[in-house]
Jmol script that loads the backbone (N, CA, C; Angstrom):
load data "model"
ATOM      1  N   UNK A   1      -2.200 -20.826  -4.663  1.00  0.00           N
ATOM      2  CA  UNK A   1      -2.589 -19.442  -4.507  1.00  0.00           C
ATOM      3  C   UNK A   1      -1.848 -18.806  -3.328  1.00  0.00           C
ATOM      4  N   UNK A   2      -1.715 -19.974  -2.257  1.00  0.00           N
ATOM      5  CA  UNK A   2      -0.907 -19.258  -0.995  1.00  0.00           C
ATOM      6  C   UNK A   2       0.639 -18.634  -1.808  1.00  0.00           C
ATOM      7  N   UNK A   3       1.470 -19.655  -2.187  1.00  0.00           N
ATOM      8  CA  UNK A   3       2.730 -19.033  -2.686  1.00  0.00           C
ATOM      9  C   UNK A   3       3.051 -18.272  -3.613  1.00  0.00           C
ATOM     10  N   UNK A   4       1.385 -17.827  -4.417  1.00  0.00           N
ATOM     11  CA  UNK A   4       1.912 -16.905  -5.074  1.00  0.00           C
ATOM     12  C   UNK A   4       1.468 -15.473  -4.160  1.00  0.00           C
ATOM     13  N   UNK A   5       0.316 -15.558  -3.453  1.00  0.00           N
ATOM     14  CA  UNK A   5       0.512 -14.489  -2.507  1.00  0.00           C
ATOM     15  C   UNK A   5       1.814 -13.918  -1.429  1.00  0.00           C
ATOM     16  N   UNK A   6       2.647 -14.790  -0.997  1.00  0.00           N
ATOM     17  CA  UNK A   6       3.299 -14.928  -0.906  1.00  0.00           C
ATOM     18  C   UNK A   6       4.733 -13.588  -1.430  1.00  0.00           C
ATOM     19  N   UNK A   7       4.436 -14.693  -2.728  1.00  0.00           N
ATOM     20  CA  UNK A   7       5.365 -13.784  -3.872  1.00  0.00           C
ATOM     21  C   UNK A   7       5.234 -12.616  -3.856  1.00  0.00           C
ATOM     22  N   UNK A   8       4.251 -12.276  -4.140  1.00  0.00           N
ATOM     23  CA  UNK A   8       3.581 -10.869  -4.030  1.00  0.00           C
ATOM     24  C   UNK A   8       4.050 -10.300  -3.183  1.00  0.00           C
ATOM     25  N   UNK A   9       3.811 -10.548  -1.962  1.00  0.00           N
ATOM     26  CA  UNK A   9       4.306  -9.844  -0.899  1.00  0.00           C
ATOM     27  C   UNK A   9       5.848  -9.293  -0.729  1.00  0.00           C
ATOM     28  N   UNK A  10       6.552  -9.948  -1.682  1.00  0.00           N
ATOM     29  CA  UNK A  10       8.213  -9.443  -1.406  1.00  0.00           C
ATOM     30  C   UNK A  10       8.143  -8.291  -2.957  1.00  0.00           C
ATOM     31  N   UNK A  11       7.346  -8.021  -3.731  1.00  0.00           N
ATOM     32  CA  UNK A  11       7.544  -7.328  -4.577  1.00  0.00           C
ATOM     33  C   UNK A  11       7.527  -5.668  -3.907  1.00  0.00           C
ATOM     34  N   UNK A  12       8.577  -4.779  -3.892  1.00  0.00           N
ATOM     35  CA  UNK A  12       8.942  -3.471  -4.056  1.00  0.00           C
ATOM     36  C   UNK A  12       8.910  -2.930  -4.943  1.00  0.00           C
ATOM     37  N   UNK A  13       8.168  -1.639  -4.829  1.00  0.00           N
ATOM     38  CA  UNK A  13       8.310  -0.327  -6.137  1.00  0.00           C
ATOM     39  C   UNK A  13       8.265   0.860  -5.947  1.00  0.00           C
ATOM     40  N   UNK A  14       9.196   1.638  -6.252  1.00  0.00           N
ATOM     41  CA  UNK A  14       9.488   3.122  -5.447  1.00  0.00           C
ATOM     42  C   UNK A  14       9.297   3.737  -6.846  1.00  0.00           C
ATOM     43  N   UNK A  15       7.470   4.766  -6.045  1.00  0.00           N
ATOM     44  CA  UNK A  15       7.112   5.634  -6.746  1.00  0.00           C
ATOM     45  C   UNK A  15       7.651   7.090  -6.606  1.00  0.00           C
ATOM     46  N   UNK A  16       7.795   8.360  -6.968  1.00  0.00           N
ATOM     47  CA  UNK A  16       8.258   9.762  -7.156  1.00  0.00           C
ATOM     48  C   UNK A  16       6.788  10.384  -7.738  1.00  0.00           C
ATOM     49  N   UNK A  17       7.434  11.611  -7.163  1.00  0.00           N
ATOM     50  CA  UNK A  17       6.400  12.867  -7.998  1.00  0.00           C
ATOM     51  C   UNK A  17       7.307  14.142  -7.814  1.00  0.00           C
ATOM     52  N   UNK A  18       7.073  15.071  -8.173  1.00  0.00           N
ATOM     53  CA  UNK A  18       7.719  16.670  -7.996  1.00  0.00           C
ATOM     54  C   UNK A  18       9.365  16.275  -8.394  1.00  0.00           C
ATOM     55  N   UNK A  19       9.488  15.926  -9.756  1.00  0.00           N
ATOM     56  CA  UNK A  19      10.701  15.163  -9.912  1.00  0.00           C
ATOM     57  C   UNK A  19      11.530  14.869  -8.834  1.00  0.00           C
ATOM     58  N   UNK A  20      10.924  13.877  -7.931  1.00  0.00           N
ATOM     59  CA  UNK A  20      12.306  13.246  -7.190  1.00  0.00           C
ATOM     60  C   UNK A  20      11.787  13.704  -5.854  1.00  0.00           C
ATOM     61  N   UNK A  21      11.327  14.612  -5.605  1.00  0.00           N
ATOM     62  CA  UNK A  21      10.975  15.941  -4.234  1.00  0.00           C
ATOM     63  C   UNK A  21      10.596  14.928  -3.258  1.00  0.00           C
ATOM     64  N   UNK A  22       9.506  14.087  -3.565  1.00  0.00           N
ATOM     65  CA  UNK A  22       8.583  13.264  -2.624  1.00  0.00           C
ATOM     66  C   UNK A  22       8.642  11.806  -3.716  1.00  0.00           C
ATOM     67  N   UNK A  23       9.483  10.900  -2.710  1.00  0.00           N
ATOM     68  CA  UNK A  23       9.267   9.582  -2.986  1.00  0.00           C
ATOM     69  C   UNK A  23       8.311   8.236  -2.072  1.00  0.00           C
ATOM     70  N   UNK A  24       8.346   7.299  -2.548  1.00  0.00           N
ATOM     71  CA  UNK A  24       7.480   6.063  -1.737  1.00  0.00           C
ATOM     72  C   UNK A  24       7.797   5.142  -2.309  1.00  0.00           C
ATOM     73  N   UNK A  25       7.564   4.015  -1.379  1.00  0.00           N
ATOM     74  CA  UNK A  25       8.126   2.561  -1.618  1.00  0.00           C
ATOM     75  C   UNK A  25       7.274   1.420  -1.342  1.00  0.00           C
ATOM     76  N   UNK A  26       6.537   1.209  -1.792  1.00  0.00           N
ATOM     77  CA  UNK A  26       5.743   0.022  -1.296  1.00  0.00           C
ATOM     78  C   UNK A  26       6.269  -1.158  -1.702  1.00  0.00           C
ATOM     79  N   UNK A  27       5.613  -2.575  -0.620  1.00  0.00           N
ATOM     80  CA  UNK A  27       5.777  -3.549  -1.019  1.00  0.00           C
ATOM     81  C   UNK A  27       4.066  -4.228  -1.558  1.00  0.00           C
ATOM     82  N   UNK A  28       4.378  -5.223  -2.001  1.00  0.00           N
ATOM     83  CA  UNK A  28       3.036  -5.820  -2.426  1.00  0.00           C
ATOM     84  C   UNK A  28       1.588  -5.890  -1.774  1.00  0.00           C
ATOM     85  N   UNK A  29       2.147  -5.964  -0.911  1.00  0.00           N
ATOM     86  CA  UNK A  29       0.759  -5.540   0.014  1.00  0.00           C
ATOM     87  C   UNK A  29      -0.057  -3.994  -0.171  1.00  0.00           C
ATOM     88  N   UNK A  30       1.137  -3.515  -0.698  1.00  0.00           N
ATOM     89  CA  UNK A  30       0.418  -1.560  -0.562  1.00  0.00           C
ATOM     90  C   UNK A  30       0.671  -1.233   0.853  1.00  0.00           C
ATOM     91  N   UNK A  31       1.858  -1.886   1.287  1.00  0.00           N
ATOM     92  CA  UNK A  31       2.339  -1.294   2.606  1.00  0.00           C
ATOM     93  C   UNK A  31       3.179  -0.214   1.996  1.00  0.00           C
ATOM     94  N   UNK A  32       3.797   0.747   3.131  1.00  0.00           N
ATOM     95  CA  UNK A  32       4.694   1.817   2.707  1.00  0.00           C
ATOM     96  C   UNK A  32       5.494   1.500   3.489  1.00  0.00           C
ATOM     97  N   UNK A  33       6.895   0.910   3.091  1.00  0.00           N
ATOM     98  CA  UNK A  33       8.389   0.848   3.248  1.00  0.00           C
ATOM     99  C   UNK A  33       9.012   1.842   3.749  1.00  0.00           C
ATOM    100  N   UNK A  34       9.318   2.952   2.933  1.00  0.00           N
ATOM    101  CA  UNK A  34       9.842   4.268   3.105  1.00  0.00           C
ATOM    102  C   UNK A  34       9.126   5.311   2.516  1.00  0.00           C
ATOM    103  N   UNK A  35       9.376   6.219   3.273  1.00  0.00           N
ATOM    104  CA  UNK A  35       8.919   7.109   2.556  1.00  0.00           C
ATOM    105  C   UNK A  35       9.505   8.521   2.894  1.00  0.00           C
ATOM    106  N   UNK A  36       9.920   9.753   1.517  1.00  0.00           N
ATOM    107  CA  UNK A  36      10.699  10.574   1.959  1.00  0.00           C
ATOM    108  C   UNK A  36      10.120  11.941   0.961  1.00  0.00           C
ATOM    109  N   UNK A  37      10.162  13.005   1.548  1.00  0.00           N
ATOM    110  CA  UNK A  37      10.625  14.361   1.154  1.00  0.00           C
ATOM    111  C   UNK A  37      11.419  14.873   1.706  1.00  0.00           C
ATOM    112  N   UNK A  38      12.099  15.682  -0.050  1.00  0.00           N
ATOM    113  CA  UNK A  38      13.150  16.514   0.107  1.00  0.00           C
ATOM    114  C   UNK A  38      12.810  17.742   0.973  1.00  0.00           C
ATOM    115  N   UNK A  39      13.648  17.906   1.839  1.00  0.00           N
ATOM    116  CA  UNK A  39      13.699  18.982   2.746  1.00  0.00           C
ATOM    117  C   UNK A  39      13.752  20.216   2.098  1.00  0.00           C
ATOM    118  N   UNK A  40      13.954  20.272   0.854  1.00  0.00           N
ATOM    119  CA  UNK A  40      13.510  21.990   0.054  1.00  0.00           C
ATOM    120  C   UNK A  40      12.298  21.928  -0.027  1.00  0.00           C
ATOM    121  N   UNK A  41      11.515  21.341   0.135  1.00  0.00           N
ATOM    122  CA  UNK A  41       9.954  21.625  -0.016  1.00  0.00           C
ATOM    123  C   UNK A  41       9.337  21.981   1.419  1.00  0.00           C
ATOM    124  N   UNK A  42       9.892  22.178   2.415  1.00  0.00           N
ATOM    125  CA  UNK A  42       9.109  21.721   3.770  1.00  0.00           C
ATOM    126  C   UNK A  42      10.593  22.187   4.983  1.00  0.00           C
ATOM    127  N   UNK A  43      10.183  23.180   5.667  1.00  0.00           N
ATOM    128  CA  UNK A  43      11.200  23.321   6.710  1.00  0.00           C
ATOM    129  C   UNK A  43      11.991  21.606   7.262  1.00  0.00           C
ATOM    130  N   UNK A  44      12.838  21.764   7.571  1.00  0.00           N
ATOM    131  CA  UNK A  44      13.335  20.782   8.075  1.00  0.00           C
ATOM    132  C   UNK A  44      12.884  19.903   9.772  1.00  0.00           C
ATOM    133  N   UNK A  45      12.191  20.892  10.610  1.00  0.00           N
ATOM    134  CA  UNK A  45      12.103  20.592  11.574  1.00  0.00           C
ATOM    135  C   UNK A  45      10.722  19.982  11.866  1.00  0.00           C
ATOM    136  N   UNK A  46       9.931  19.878  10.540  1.00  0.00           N
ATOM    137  CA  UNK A  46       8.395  19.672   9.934  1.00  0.00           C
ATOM    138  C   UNK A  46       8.915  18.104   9.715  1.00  0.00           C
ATOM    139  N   UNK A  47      10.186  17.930   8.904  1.00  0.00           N
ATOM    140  CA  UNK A  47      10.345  16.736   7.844  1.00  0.00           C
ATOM    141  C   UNK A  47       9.664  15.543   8.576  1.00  0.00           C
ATOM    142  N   UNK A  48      10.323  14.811   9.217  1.00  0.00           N
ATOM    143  CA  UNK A  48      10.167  13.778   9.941  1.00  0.00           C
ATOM    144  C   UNK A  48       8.729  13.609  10.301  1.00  0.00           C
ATOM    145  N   UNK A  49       8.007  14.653  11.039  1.00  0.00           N
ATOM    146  CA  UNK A  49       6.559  14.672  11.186  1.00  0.00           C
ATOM    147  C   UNK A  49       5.458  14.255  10.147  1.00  0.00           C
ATOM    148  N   UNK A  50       6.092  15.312   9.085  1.00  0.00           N
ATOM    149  CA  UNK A  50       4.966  14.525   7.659  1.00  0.00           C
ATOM    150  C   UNK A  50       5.730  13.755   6.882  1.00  0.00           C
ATOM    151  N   UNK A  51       6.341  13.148   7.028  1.00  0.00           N
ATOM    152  CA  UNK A  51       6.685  11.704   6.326  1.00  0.00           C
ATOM    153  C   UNK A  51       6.289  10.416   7.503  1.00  0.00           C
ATOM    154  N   UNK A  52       6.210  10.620   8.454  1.00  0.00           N
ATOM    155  CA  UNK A  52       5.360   9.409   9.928  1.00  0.00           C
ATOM    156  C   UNK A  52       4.074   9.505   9.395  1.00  0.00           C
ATOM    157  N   UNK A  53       3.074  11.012   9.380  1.00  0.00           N
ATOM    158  CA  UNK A  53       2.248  10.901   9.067  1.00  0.00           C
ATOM    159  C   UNK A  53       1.454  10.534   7.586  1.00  0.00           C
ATOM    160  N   UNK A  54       2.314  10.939   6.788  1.00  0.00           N
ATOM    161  CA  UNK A  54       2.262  10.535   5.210  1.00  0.00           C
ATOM    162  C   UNK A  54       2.216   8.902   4.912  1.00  0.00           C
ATOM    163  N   UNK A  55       3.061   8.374   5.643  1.00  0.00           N
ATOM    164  CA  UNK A  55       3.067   7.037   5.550  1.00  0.00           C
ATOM    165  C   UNK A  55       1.826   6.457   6.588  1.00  0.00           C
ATOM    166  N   UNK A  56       1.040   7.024   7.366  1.00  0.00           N
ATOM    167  CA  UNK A  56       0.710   5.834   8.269  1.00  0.00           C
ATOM    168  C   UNK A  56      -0.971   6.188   7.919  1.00  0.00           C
ATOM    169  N   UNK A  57      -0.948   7.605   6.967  1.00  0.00           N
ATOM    170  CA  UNK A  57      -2.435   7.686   6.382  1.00  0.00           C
ATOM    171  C   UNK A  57      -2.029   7.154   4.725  1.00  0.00           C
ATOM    172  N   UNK A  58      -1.239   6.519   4.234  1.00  0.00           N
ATOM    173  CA  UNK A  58      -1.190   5.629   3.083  1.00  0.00           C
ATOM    174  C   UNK A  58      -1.534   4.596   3.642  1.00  0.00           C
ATOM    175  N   UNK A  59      -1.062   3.876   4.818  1.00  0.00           N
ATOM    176  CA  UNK A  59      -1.255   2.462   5.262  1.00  0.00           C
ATOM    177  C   UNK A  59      -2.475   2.181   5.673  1.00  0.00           C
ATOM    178  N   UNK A  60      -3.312   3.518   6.357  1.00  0.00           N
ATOM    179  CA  UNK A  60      -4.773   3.227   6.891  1.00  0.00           C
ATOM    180  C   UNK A  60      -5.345   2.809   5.392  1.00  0.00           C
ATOM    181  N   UNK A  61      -5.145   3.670   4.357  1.00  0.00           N
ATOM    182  CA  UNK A  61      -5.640   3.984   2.965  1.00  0.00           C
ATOM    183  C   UNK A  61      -5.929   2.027   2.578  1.00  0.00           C
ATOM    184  N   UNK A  62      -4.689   1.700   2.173  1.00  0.00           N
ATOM    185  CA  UNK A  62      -4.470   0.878   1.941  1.00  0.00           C
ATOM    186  C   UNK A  62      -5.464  -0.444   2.224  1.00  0.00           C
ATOM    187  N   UNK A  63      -5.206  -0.444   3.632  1.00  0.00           N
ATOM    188  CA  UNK A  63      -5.512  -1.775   4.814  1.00  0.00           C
ATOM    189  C   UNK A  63      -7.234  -1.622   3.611  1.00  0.00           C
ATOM    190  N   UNK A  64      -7.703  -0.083   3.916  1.00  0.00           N
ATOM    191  CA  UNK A  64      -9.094  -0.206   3.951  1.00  0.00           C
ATOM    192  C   UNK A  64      -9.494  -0.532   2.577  1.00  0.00           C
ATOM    193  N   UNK A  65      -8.914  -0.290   1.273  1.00  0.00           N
ATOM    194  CA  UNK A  65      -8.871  -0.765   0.344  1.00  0.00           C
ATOM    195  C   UNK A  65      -8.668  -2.553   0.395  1.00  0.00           C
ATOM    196  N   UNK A  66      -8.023  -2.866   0.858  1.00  0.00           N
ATOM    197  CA  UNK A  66      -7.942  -4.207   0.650  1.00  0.00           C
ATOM    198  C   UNK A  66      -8.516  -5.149   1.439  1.00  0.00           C
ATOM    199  N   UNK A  67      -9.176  -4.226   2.049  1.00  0.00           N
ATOM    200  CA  UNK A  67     -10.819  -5.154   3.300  1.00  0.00           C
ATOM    201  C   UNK A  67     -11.614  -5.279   2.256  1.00  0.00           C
ATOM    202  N   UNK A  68     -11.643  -3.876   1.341  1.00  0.00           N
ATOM    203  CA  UNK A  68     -12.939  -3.875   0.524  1.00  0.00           C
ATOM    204  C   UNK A  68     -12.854  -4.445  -0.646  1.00  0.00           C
ATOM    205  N   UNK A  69     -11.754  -4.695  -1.219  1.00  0.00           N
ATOM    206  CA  UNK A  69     -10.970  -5.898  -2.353  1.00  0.00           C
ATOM    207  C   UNK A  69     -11.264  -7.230  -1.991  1.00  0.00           C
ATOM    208  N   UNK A  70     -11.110  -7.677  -0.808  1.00  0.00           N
ATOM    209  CA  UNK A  70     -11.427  -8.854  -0.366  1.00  0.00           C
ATOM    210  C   UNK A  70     -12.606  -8.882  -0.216  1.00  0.00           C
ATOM    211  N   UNK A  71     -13.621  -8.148   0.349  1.00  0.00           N
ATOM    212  CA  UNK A  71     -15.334  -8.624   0.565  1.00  0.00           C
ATOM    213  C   UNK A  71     -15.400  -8.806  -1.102  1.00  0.00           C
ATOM    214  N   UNK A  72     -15.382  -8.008  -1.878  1.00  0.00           N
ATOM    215  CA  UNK A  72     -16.020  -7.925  -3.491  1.00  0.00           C
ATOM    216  C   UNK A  72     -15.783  -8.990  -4.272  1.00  0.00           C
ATOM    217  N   UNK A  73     -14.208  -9.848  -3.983  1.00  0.00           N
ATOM    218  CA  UNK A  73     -14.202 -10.966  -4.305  1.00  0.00           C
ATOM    219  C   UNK A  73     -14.923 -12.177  -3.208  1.00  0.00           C
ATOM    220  N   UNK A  74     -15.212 -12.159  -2.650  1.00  0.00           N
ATOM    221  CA  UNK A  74     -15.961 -12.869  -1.808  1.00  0.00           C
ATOM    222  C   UNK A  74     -16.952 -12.995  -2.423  1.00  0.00           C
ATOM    223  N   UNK A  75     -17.696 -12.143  -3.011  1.00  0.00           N
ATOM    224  CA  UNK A  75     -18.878 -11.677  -3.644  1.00  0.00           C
ATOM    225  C   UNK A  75     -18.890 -12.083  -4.560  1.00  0.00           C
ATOM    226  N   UNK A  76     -18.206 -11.808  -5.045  1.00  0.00           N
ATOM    227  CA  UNK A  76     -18.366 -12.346  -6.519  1.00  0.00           C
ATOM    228  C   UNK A  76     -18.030 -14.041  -6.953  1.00  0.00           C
ATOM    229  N   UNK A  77     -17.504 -14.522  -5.594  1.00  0.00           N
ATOM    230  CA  UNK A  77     -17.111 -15.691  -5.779  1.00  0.00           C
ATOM    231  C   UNK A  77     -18.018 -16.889  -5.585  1.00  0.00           C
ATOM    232  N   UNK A  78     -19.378 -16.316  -4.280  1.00  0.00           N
ATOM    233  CA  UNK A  78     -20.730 -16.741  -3.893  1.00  0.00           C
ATOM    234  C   UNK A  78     -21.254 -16.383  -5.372  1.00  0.00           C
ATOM    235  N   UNK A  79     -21.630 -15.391  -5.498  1.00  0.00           N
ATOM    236  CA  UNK A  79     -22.464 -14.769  -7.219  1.00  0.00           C
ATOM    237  C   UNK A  79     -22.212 -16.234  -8.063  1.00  0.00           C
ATOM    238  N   UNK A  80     -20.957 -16.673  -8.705  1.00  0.00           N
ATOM    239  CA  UNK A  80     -20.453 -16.914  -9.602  1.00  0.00           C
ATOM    240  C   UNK A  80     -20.683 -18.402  -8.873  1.00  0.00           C
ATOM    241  N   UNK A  81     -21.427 -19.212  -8.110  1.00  0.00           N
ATOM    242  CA  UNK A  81     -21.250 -20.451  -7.141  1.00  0.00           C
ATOM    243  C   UNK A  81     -19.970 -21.235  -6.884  1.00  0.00           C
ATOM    244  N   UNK A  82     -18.939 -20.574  -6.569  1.00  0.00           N
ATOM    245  CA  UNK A  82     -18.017 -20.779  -6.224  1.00  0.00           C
ATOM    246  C   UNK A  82     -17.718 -20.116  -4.660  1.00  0.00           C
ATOM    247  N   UNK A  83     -18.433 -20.091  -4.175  1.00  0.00           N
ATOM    248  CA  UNK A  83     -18.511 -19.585  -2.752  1.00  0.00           C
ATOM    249  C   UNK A  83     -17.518 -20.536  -1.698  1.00  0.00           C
ATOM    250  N   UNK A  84     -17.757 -22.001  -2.046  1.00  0.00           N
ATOM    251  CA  UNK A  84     -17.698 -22.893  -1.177  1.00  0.00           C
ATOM    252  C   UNK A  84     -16.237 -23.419  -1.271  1.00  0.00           C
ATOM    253  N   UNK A  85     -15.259 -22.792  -2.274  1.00  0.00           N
ATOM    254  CA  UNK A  85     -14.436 -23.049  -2.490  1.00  0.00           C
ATOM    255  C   UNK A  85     -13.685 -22.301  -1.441  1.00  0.00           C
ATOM    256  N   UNK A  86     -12.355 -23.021  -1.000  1.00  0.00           N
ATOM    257  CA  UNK A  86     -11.196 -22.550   0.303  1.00  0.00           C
ATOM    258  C   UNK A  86     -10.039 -22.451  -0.620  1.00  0.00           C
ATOM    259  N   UNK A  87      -8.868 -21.832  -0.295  1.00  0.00           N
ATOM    260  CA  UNK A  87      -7.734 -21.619  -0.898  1.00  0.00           C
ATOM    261  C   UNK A  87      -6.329 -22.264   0.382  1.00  0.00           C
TER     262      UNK A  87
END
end "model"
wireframe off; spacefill off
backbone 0.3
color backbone group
């Protein structure tokens, strides 16, 4: 289970919306890699500001999603008496 988590972790996928306008890149974790808008949508001297911030309220997003992914399987893993099991 470790090496396929692992695995996981090197997987990349660069999502789009507003054809192309605003892209993202995560890796397996639901971290954000990169992340970019096109400067026709958004003064230029803005850019940099909301793409730091765009990315680092995806990553809070994320983290907190996958605290709460992990308790539920926890849960369900006690539920199901498999609690006692380690990986």
């Amino acid at each position: 289970m470790k090496a396929m988590k692992e695995e996981i972790s090197k997987i990349t996928a660069e999502g789009s919306s507003g054809a192309g306008l605003v892209s993202v890149t995560l890796n397996g974790e639901y971290q954000v890699q990169k992340f970019s808008i096109n400067p026709v949508i958004i003064e230029k001297s803005e850019k940099d500001t909301m793409e730091v911030l765009i990315q680092s309220a995806f990553n809070d997003a994320s983290q907190k999603i996958k605290k709460i992914s992990e308790e539920f399987m926890m849960r369900e893993l006690q539920n199901s008496g498999l609690g006692g099991v380690k990986n």
